[in-house]
C-alpha positions in Angstrom: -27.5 -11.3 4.9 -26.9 -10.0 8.1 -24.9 -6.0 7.9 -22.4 -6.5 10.3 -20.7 -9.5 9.4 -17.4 -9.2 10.9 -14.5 -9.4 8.4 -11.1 -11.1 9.1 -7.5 -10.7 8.4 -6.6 -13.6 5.7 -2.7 -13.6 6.9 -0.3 -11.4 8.3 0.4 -9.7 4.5 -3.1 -8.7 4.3 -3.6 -7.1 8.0 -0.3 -5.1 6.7 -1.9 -4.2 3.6 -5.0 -2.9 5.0 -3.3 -0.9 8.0 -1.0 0.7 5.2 -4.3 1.5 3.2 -6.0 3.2 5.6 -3.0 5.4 6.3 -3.3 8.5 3.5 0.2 9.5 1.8 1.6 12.6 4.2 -0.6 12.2 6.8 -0.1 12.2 10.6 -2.5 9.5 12.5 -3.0 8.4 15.5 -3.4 4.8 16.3 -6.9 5.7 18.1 -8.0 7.2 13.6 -5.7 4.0 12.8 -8.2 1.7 14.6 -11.3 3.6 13.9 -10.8 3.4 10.4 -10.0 -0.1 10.1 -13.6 -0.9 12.5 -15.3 1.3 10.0 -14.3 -1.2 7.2 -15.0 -3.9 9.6 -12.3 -5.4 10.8 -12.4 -5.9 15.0 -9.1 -6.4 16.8 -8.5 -4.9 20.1 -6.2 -1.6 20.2 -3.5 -2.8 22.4 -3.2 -5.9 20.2 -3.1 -3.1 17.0 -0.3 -1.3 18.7 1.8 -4.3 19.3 1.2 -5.2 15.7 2.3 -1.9 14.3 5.4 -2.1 16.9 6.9 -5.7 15.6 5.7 -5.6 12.0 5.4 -2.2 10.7 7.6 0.3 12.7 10.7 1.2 10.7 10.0 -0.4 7.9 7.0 1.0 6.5 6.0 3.3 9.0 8.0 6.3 11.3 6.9 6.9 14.9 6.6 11.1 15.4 6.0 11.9 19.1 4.7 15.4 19.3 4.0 16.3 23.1 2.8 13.3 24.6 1.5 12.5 21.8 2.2 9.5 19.0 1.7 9.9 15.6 2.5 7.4 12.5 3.0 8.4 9.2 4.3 6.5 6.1 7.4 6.2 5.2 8.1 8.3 2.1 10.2 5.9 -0.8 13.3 7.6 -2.2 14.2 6.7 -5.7 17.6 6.1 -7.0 18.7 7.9 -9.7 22.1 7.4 -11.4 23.6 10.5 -12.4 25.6 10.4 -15.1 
């Protein structure tokens, strides 16, 4: 069986998924450690197409956009629970 088999995305849930998984809890990342990461588990897809990905399906929702310098980092967004006070 040949090593570097290239994997694919199944559907758009999954590709969010695995971005999400490759980002640690707390962590600043770049989207160059995004994309290296996600080549290291071998998935291929070109940066600019990664970016745009992020942008449209991740941004806001699950992820926050820091901009330090000129510099852009992504973190996760941190879940807030509801408690009822009583």
């Amino acid at each position: 069986m040949p090593t570097n088999v290239r994997k694919r995305f199944v559907n758009g849930i999954h590709k969010q998924k695995e971005i999400l998984k490759v980002i640690r809890d707390g962590e600043l990342i770049t989207l160059d450690e995004i994309h290296r990461r996600l080549s290291r588990l071998g998935y291929k897809m070109d940066k600019r197409h990664l970016a745009m990905y992020i942008r449209y399906n991740l941004l806001y929702k699950d992820l926050v956009k820091i901009k330090v310098g000129r510099k852009i980092y992504y973190a996760k967004k941190m879940k807030v629970e509801k408690t009822i006070l009583v």
